[in-house]
Structures are given as structure tokens and as C-alpha cells.
C-alpha positions as MATLAB code, in Angstrom:
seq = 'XXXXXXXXXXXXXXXXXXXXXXXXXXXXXXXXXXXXXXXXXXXXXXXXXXXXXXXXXXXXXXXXXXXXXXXXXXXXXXXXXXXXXXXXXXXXXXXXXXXXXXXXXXXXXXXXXXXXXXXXXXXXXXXXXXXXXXXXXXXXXXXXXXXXXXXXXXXXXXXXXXXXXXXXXXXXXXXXXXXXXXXXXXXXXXXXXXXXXXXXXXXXXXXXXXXXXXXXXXXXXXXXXXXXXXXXXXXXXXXXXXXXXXXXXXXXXXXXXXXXXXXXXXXXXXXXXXXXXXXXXXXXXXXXXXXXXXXXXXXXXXXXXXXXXXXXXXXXXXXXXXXXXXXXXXXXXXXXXXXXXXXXXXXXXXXXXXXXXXXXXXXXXXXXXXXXXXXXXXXXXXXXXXXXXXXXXXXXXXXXXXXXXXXXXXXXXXX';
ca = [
     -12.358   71.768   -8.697;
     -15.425   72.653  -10.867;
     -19.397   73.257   -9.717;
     -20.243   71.767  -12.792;
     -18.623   70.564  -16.065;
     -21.224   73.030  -18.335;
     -22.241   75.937  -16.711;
     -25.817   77.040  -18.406;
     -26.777   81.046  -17.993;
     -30.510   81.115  -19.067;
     -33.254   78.466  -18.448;
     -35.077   79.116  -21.330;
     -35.925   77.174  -24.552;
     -31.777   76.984  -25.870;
     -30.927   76.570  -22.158;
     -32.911   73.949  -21.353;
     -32.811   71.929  -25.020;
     -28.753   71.812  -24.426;
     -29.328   70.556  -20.734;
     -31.162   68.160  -21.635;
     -29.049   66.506  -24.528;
     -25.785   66.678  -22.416;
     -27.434   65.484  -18.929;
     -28.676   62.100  -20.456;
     -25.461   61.635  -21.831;
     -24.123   61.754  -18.022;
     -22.519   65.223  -18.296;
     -22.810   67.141  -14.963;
     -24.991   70.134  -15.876;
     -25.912   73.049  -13.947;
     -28.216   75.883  -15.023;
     -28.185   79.683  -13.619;
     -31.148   82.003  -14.586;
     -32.153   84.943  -12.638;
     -35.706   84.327  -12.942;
     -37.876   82.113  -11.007;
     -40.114   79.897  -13.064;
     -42.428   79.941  -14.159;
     -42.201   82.865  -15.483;
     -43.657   84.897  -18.095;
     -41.240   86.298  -21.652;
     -42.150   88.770  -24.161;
     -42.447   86.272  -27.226;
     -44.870   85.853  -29.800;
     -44.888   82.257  -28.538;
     -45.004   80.616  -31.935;
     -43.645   77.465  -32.491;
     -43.182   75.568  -35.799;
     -44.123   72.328  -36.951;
     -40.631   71.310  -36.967;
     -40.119   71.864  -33.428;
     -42.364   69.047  -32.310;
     -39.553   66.718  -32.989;
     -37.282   68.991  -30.823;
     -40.250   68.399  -27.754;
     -41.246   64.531  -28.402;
     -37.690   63.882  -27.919;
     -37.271   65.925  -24.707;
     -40.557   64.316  -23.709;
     -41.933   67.687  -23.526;
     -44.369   67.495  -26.505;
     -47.647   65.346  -24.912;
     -47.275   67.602  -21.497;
     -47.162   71.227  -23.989;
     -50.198   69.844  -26.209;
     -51.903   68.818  -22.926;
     -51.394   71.894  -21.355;
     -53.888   73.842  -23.376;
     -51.980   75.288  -26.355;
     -53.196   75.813  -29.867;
     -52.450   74.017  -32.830;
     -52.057   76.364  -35.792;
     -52.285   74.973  -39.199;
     -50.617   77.232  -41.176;
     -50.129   81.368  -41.300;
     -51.814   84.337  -42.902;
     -49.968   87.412  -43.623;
     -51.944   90.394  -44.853;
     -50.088   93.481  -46.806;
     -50.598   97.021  -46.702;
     -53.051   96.907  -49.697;
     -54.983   94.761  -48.293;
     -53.735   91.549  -50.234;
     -53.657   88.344  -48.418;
     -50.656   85.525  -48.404;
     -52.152   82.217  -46.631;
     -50.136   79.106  -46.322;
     -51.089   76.137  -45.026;
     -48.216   73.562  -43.566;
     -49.805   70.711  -45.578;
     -49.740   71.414  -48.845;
     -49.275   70.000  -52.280;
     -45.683   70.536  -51.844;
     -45.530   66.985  -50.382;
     -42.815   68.643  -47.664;
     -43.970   67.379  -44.512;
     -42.843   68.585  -40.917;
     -42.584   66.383  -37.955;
     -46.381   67.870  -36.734;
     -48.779   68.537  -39.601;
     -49.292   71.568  -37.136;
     -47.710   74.639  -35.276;
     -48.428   75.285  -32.052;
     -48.801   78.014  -29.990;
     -48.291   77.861  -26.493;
     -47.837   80.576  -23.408;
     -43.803   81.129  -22.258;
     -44.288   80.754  -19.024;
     -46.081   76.994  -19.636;
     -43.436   76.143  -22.274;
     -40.161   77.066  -20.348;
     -41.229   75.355  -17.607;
     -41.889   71.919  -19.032;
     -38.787   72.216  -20.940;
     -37.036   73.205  -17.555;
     -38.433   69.999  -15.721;
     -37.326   67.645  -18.311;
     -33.422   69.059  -18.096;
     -34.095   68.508  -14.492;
     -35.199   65.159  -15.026;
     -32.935   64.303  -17.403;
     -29.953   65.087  -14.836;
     -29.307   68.703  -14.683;
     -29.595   70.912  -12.043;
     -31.378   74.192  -11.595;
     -30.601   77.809   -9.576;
     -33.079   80.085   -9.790;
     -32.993   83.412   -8.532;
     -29.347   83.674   -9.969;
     -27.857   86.071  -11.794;
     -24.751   85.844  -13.520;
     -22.895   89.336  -13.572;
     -19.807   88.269  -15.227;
     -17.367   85.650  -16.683;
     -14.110   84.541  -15.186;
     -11.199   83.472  -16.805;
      -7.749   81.698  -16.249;
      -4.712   81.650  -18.138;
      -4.764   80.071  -21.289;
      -2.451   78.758  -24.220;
      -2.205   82.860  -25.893;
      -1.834   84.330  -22.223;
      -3.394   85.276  -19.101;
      -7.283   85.722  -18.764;
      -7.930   83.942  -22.189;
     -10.371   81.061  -21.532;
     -13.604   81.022  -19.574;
     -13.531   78.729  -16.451;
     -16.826   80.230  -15.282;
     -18.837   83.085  -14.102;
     -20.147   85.596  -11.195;
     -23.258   85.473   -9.453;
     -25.419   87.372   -7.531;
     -28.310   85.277   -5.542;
     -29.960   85.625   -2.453;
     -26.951   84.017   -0.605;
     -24.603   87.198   -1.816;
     -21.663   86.863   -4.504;
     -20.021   84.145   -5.853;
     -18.044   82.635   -8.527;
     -18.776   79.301   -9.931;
     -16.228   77.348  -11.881;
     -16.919   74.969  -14.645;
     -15.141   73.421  -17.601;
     -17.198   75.083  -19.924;
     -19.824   78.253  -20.141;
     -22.751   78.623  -22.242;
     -24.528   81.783  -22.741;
     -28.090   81.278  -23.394;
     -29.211   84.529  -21.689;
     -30.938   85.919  -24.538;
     -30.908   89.154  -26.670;
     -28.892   91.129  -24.451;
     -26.788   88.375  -23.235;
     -24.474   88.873  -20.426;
     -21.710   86.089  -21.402;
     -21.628   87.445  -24.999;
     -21.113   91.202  -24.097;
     -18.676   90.014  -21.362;
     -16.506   88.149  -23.966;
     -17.052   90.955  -26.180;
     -18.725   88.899  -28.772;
     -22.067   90.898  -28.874;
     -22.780   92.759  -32.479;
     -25.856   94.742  -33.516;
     -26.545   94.709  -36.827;
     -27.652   98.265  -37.841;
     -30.949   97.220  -39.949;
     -33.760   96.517  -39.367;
     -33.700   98.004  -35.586;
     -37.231   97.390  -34.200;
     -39.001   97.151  -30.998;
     -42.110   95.124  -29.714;
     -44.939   95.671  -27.390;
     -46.197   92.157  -26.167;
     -49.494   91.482  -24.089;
     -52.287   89.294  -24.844;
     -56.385   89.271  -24.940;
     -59.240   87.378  -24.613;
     -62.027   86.942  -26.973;
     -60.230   88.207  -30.092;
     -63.219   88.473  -32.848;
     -62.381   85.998  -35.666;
     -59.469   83.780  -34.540;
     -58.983   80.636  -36.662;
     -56.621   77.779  -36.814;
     -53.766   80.119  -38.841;
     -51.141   82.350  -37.583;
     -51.547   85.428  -38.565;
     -49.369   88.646  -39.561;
     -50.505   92.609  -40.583;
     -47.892   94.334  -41.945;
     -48.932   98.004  -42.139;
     -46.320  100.668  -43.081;
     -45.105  102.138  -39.436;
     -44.894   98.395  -38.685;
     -46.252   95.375  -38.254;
     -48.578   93.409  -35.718;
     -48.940   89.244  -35.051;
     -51.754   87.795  -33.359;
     -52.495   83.828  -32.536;
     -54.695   81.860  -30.533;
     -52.453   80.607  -27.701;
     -55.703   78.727  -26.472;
     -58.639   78.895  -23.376;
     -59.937   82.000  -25.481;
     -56.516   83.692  -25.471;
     -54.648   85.499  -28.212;
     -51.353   86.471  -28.044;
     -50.480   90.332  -29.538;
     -47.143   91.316  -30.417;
     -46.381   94.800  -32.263;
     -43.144   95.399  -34.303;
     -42.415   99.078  -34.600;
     -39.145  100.894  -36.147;
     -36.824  101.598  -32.547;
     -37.053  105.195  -34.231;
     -40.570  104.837  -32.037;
     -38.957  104.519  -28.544;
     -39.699  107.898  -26.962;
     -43.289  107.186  -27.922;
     -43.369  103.971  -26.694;
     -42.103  104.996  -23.082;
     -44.253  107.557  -22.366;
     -47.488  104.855  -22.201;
     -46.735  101.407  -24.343;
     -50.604  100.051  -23.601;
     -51.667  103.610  -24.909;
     -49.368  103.258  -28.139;
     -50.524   99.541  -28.527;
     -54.278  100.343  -28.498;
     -54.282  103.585  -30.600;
     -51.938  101.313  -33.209;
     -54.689   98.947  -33.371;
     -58.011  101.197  -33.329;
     -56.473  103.080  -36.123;
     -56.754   99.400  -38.423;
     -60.320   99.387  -39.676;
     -59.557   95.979  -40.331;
     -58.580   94.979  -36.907;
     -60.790   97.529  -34.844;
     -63.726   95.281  -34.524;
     -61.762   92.427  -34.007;
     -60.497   93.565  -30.912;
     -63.774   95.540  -29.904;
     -65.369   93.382  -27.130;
     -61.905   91.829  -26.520;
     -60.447   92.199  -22.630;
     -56.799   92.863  -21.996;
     -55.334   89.904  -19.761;
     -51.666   90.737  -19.514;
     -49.429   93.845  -18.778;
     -47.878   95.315  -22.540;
     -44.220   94.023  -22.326;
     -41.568   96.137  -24.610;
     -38.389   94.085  -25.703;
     -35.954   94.863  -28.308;
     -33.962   95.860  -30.160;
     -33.943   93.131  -32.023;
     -31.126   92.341  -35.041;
     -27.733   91.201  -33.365;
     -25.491   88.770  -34.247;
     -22.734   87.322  -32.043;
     -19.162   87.899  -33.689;
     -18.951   84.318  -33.640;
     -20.841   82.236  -31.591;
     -17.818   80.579  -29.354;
     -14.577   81.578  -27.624;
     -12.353   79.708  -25.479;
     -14.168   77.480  -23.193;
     -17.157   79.376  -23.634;
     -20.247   78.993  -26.644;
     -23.444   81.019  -26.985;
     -26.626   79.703  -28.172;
     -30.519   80.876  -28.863;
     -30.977   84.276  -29.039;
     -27.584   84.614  -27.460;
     -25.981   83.706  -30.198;
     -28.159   85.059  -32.870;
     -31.763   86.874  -33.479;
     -32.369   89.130  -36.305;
     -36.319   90.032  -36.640;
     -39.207   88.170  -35.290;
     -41.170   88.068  -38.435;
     -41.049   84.668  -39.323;
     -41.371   83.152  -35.570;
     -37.909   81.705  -35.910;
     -36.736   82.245  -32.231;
     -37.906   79.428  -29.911;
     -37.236   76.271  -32.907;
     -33.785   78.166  -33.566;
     -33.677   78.123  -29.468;
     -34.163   74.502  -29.409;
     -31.587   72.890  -32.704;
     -29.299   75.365  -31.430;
     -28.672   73.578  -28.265;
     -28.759   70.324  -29.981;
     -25.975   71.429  -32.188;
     -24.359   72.807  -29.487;
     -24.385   69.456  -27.352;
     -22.867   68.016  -29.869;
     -19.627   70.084  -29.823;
     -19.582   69.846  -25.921;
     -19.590   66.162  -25.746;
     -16.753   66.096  -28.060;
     -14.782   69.190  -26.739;
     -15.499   66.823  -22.894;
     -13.456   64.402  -24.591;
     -10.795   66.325  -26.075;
      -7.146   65.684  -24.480;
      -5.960   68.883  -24.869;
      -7.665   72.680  -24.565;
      -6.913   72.892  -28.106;
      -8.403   70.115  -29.136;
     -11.652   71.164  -27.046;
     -11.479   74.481  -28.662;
     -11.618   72.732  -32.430;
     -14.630   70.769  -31.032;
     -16.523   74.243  -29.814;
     -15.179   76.344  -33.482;
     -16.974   73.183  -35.323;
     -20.429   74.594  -33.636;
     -19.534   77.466  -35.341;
     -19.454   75.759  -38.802;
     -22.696   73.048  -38.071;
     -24.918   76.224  -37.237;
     -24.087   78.155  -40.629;
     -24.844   74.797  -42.247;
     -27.616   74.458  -40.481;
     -29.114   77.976  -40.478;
     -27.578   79.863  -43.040;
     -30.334   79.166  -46.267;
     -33.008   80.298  -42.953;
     -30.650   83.741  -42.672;
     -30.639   84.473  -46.243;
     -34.600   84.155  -45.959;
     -35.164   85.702  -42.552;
     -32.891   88.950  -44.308;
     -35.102   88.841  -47.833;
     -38.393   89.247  -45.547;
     -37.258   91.763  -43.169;
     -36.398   94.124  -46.746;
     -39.782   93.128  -47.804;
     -41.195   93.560  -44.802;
     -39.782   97.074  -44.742;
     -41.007   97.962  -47.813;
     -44.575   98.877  -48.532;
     -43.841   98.704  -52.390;
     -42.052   95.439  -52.011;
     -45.029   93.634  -49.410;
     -47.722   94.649  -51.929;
     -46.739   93.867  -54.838;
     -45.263   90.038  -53.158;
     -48.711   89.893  -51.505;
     -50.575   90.422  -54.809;
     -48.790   87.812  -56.527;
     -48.638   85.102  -53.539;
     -52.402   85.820  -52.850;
     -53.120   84.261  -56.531;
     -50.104   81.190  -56.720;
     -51.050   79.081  -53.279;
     -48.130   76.922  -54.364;
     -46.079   79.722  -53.595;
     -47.356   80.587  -50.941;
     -47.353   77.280  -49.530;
     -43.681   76.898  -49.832;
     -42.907   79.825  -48.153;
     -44.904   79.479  -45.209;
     -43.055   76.153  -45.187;
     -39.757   76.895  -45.029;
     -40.668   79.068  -41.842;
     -42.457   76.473  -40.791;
     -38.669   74.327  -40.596;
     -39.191   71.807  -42.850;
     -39.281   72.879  -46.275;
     -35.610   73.500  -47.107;
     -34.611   77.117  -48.099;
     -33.555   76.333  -51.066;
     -36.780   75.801  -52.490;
     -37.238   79.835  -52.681;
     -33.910   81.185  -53.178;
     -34.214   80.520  -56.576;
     -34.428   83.038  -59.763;
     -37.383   81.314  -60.593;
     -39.283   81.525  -57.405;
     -38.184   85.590  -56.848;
     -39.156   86.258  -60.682;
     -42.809   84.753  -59.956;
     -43.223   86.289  -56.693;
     -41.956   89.688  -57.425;
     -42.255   89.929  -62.097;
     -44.680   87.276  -62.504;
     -48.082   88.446  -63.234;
     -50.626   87.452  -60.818;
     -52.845   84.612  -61.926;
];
């Protein structure tokens, strides 16, 4: 007897996106997060234009643009030397993603409208739960091979729920991937983030924007009502700093930036400095034996580009695909084929965004690198245009891995 046929761990935007997609199509869902929600996430709470279509068809994207969040129209990255990359999300490129617009948009508002339409949709919901382990049965290869559910700890006490299948979506330091010893950390870039956010940041427009210095790097957007969202990227080789006093660290970062200094001047602190990371792991593979991983889970290498929250959301489309047909499957080994083809639709899916997400983080990394991309990009819009949208989801990657593209951006001589 199962509690559910998918077991969820994590409520978030890949738990709730896969939910939702396999509770309309009648499959008995039930979600397990430890939080209660709403609740609030480090995050730089960026999502692209792209991920409208993700929310419109959830029914989530009137109630997020209602609830106050900012629409960003493209994203501004500023270099060491001072050069400037801006990218719009409409451009000449004629690319166009579902929302001429990104939007921005607090965690703890986001996650829970995304929650309420799983619920809605048919799933059900423990908060307050947290899942401590896996459990396993015997299996075709032996005993204790395949996942038939997990161990919680709730306000109740202990107890182990069954299901047909379990999904980690438990984020970056996922419980269901390190119990199925699936968790990998890749060894660069390893970098932390302090995460808070103010009101009345001087000079806010309707771009995104990113300061890469050479100790790190810092993103700021308006996440709307007056409210910008700060999140600092720092080499982890900055822990012990950052535990002695993170707000201390995060406001000497920034009054040492002459360029962000006054900016931030009259602004007023509104949220405790969060510290997650590191960041850069990669699941072994992103499925085992009744069991699948998705979001951050699954996979999340640097938040430069924003990619988290729309990867979040296709992932657990992708992955509802696999589940319906693994739910149909006659035999466990026909289920298992369904889940390893997840594996093979999100390399498809993702892997031109990997290659990219990898090239920026070097970049990124490198002050030589940043400034002399910056220079160039600062003076070919075009360029610039078509990188900002293929983070933005909808300009495909290969549009920039190309010799062409890499000789302008990095030989070419700015115009």
C-alpha cells in the first residue's frame, strides 16, 4: 500500500512545477517540505522571460504579476574596468520569449502561488516535514536497490511514507540525492552568497543588473514596492570571513565600490543577510531506481546568469513526462527506461545552457577575460543582445557557441 504514487521532497519552484503537471493528469501526488510557507529563500529571485510560459500554464502568471513584482526588460552587467554590457530582451535579433519581459518577484510570494496551484491542481501538501532519509525494497539487482519512499520527521514524530516513486527536489544540498549517493561537487568555481534586500536603492531601472569586481561579484534588481533584491557572490575561499559578521562583510563589500556607494547611501536594510552555497554540484545522474531528482537537486552550477528558478520549473515538466510514462510501464524495468529517458531529455534540453553557464563562470573568474568581453560587447549591442538572450531562455545557445561569435567578443576590435 502506497501514501502516494509520487512522493515530492521540496515545495519549491521544481517541486511544485512537477506537482502540478502530474496532478492534472490524475496522478496521486503528495509533497513533503520542511518549511512552512510562505517562506522566505536565499535567491536572487530572477526570473526569465521564458518562464512566463512555465507560470501562464500553471495559472500562476496573472496572480505573480499582480502580486507586486517587477518586470525587468533586459540586464546590465558592468566589468571590472568599468565597461558596460546591456542587453535588452527585445532586440533586433527578432528572438522573442514568451514575455517581452523578466520578472522579478520575492521567494516567499512566488513559492507560494506556485504551491497553491499544485494544490489546486490535485496534489497534496505537508508542511513542517522533513524527510531524513530514503527507503528501499528489494529490487531486480538485489536487496535495498529501488526507492519505495522516504523518512520523516514532523510534529507527529517519525515515519516512513511509501510511494511508487520519489523525487528529490530539496535543493542544493539535497537529502534524496546524498542518500542515493548521487550528489557530486564540481571543484570550480566554489562560491558563496550573502542575500538580503533594501529599500530605496539610488538609480534602479527596468534592467537587471550585475558588478563583477575581482574578489567577486554582486546582483541587484528591483523586486518592486521600492525593494531591491542584493545578492553577493564571493570565492568559498571567503567563508571564515563571512561567519564572523555576513551583514558586516556585505556592507564593507559594497562601500568599498565608488560606483555603488551612493547608490546604496540613503538606502534601509529590510531583510536579515542570508549565506547559501556552495554552489557548483552536479548530480551523478539525475535518476536511480524508482527515484529522480530535479531543480537544484539535480543540478546548479553558478548563479550568474539567473538560471535556477526557469531551470526549476522545465525541469519538472521534463520530469512529468518520464513519470507518467514510467506510471504506465508493466514492468520495473520498463519504468526505469521511462525515468533514464529524463536523463537524456534534460541534456537535450539544457546542455547548449551548460556549455554557456561554464564559458561565463571562466569569464566571470577572470578579470582579464570580463574586461576585455565587456569592452567589446559594450560597442556590438547585437552581441550583446544575443547573449542576454540566451539567458533570458529563448534565444537558443547555439547562436553564441560559435567561432564567429567568441572571435568578435574576445579578438574582434571594438567598434
Amino acid at each position: 500500500m502506497f501514501d502516494a504514487e509520487v512522493l515530492i521532497v521540496g515545495g519549491g519552484p521544481a517541486g511544485s512545477s512537477l506537482a502540478f503537471a502530474l496532478a492534472r493528469k490524475g496522478v496521486d501526488v503528495l509533497i513533503a517540505d520542511r518549511a512552512r510557507f510562505p517562506r522566505g529563500k536565499p535567491c536572487a529571485e530572477y526570473l526569465s522571460p521564458q518562464a512566463s510560459r512555465i507560470l501562464d500554464d500553471m495559472g500562476a502568471l496573472r496572480r505573480v504579476e499582480q502580486s507586486g513584482a517587477a518586470a525587468l526588460a533586459g540586464v546590465r552587467v558592468r566589468a571590472p574596468n568599468g565597461a558596460v554590457i546591456a542587453g535588452d530582451f527585445v532586440a533586433a535579433h527578432g528572438y522573442r520569449g514568451y514575455r517581452d519581459r523578466g520578472l522579478s518577484v520575492r521567494r516567499e510570494v512566488l513559492d507560494a502561488i506556485l504551491l497553491d496551484c499544485a494544490r489546486m491542481a490535485g496534489a497534496r501538501v505537508m508542511e513542517g516535514a522533513r524527510v531524513t532519509d530514503v527507503v528501499r525494497d528489494a529490487g531486480p539487482g538485489g536487496p535495498g536497490e529501488r526507492v519505495c519512499g522516504v523518512r520523516v520527521l514532523s510534529d507527529t514524530g517519525r515515519a516512513a511514507l511509501r510511494a511508487r516513486f520519489v523525487v528529490g527536489a530539496d535543493g542544493l544540498r539535497s537529502v534524496v540525492a546524498s542518500r542515493l549517493g548521487l550528489a557530486r561537487r564540481v571543484r570550480r568555481p566554489r562560491r558563496l552568497a550573502l542575500v538580503t534586500r533594501y529599500r530605496d536603492v539610488a538609480g534602479m531601472g527596468e534592467q537587471a543588473e550585475m558588478h563583477v569586481e575581482t574578489d567577486g561579484y554582486i546582483g541587484i534588481a528591483d523586486v518592486g514596492g521600492g525593494i531591491t533584491t542584493v545578492s553577493l557572490v564571493v570565492p568559498a575561499s571567503r567563508a571564515s570571513e563571512l561567519a564572523r559578521d555576513r551583514t558586516a562583510f556585505l556592507e564593507s563589500w559594497i562601500a568599498r565600490r565608488p560606483h555603488l556607494a551612493p547608490r546604496f547611501a540613503a538606502a534601509q536594510r529590510v531583510a536579515a543577510v542570508r549565506a547559501t552555497g556552495p554552489f557548483a554540484s552536479r548530480a551523478r545522474h539525475a535518476w536511480a531506481p524508482g527515484a529522480a531528482l530535479v531543480g537544484d537537486a539535480a543540478d546548479f552550477f553558478d548563479p550568474f546568469t539567473g538560471e535556477g528558478i526557469y531551470a526549476a520549473l522545465r525541469g519538472g515538466e521534463l520530469l512529468a513526462a518520464a513519470l507518467l510514462e514510467a506510471r504506465s510501464a508493466r514492468s520495473t524495468r520498463a519504468a526505469d527506461a521511462a525515468l533514464a529517458s529524463y536523463e537524456r531529455a534534460r541534456r537535450r534540453e539544457f546542455g547548449g545552457k551548460w556549455i554557456v553557464e561554464r564559458a561565463i563562470a571562466a569569464v566571470v573568474g577572470s578579470p582579464a577575460l570580463i574586461n576585455r568581453a565587456a569592452r567589446n560587447l559594450a560597442s556590438r549591442k547585437d552581441l550583446a543582445d544575443l547573449l542576454i538572450g540566451v539567458t533570458g531562455n529563448f534565444v537558443p545557445p547555439h547562436e553564441i557557441i560559435t567561432a564567429g561569435y567568441l572571435w568578435n567578443v574576445f579578438i574582434g576590435t571594438p567598434q
